[in-house]
N, C-alpha and C positions, 0 to 999 in steps of 0.2 A: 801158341807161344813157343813151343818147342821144337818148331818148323822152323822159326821165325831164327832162335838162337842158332838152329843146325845151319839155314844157311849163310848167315852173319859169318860163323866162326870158318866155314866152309871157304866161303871167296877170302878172310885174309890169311887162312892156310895156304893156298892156293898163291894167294899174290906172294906170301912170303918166301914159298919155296920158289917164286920165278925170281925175285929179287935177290935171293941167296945164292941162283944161280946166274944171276946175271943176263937174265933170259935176252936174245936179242943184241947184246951192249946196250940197251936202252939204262934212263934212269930209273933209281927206282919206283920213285914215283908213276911211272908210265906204268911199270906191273901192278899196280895198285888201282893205278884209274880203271886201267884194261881190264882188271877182273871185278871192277865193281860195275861196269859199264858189260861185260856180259852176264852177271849177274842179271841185274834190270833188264837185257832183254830176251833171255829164258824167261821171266817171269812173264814178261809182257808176251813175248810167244806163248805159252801156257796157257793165258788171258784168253789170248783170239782165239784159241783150238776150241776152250771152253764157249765162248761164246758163242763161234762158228757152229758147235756141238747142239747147246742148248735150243737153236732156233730150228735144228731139224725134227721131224714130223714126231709126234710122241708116238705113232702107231710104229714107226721103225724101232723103237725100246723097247715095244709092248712085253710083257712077261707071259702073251699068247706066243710069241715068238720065240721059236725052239731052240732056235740060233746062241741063243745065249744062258741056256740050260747049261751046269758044271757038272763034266765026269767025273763019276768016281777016284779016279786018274788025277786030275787037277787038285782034288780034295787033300790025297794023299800028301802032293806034292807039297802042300800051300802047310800039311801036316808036321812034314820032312825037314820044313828049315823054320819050326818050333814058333809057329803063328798064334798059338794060344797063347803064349808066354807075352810076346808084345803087341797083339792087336789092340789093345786097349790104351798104348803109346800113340796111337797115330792119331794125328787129331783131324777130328769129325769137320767137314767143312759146310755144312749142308746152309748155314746162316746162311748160304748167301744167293740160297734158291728158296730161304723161309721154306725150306725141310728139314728138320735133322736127322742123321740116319744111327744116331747112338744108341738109342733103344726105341721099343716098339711102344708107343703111348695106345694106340687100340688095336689091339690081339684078337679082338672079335669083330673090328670092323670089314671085310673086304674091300670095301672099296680101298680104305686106308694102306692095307697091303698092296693092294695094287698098285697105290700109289708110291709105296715103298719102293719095288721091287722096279716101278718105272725110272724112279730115280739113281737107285742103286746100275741100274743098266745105263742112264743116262751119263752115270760117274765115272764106271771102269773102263768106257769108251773113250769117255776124254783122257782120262790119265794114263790109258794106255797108248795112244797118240801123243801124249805130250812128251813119252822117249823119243820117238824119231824126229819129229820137229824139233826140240828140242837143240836137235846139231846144225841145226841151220842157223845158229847165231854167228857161227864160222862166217858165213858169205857175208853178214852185214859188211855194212862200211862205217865204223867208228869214227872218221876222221872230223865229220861235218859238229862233233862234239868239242873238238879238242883244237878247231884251224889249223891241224896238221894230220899226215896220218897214220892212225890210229889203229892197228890190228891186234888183234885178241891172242894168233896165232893157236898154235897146236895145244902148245903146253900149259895156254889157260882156256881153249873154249872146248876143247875136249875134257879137262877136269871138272868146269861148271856144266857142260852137257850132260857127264855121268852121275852129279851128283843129284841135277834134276830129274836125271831116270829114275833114279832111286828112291826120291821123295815124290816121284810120280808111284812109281810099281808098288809100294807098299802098301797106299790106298784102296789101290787097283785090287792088290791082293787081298784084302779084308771084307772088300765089296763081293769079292767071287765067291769068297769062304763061307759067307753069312748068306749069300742069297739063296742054295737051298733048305736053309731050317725057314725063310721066309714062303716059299712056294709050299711047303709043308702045311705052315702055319693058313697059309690064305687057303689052302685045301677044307682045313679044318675049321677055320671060319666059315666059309661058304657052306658045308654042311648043315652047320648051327642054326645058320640063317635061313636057310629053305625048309629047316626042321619047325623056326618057328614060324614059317607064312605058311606050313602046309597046318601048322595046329590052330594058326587062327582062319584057317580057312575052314575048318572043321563045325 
C-alpha cells in the first residue's frame, strides 16, 4: 500500500512540475498522460525482469553460492544510511511467489532457510536490475497510445526511472542486510538437526 501511494503521488509530482513548466509547449494534459503512461511501463519493465528472473535455474541463487555472501563493508554501509530505522517500511512482496520474506516461520527448519535465503537471492537480483532497465522506458514509443506522438522526454522518464531505482534499491537493500543473520541462523539449524539424527542413530 505504501509503494502503491509513493508512486501515485510520484508520477502527479512529476506531471505537475512538467506542466508548471510547460514542458515541451505541449498541453497539459499531455504531461499528465506522458507520465502516467511511463509510469505503467517501468512497472511493466520491472514485471519482465522479475519474471525473466524467476525462471532461471534455482541453483544459480543457491545460498551454496559464494557470489552472493555480504561484506562486512556492505553491512556497514546499508548501517550508514540508518536501515534499521526503516527497513520494516518496505513492504514485503513475497505473495507473489507464495513466500514471505517478513519473518522467519521455521528457525529450525533448514530446508526452510534454505529456502529463505533462495529467495532473498532470487529478490535482490531482480530489484537490483530493475534500476537499469528501468531507463529504458526512454526508447519506448508512446505514440501508438495516443494516435499521435507521444514522448515521455528527459524531464519525465528520467524522474519515473529514478524514482523506480529507488523503490527498487530499498528492497534490494533489506534483502542484503538480513541475509547474513539468515546463513547464521541455517548454520545453526543444520547443527541441531544432525545433532538429533546422530542421537537417534544411537
Amino acid at each position: 500500500m505504501l509503494y502503491l501511494v509513493l508512486i501515485i503521488l510520484a508520477t502527479l509530482l512529476i506531471a505537475l512540475v512538467n506542466i508548471l513548466c510547460s514542458a515541451f509547449g505541449n498541453p497539459w494534459w499531455y504531461s499528465l498522460v506522458a507520465s502516467i503512461l511511463a509510469t505503467i511501463a517501468v512497472i511493466l519493465v520491472d514485471g519482465l525482469v522479475a519474471t525473466i528472473i524467476r525462471h532461471l535455474p534455482e541453483k544459480w541463487f543457491s545460498h551454496e553460492n559464494k557470489c552472493f555472501d555480504v561484506p562486512k563493508k556492505e553491512i556497514k554501509f546499508y548501517e550508514a544510511i540508518g536501515i534499521k530505522k526503516w527497513k520494516d517500511l518496505i513492504p514485503e512482496l513475497g505473495g507473489f511467489t507464495n513466500f514471505h520474506k517478513n519473518h522467519v516461520n521455521e528457525p529450525n527448519n533448514p530446508k526452510y532457510i534454505e529456502r529463505f535465503l533462495l529467495e532473498i537471492n532470487y529478490g535482490h537480483v531482480l530489484h537490483f536490475l530493475g534500476v537499469p532497465f528501468g531507463y529504458l522506458i526512454m526508447l519506448l514509443d508512446y505514440g501508438i497510445y495516443m494516435g499521435r506522438g507521444i514522448t515521455i522526454g528527459l524531464t519525465i522518464g528520467i524522474p519515473v526511472a529514478t524514482v523506480n531505482a529507488i523503490l527498487c534499491l530499498l528492497p534490494a537493500f533489506v534483502l542484503r542486510y538480513n541475509y547474513p543473520r539468515l546463513q547464521v541462523m541455517h548454520k545453526f539449524a543444520l547443527r541441531k538437526q544432525n545433532r538429533k539424527n546422530d542421537e537417534s542413530n544411537e
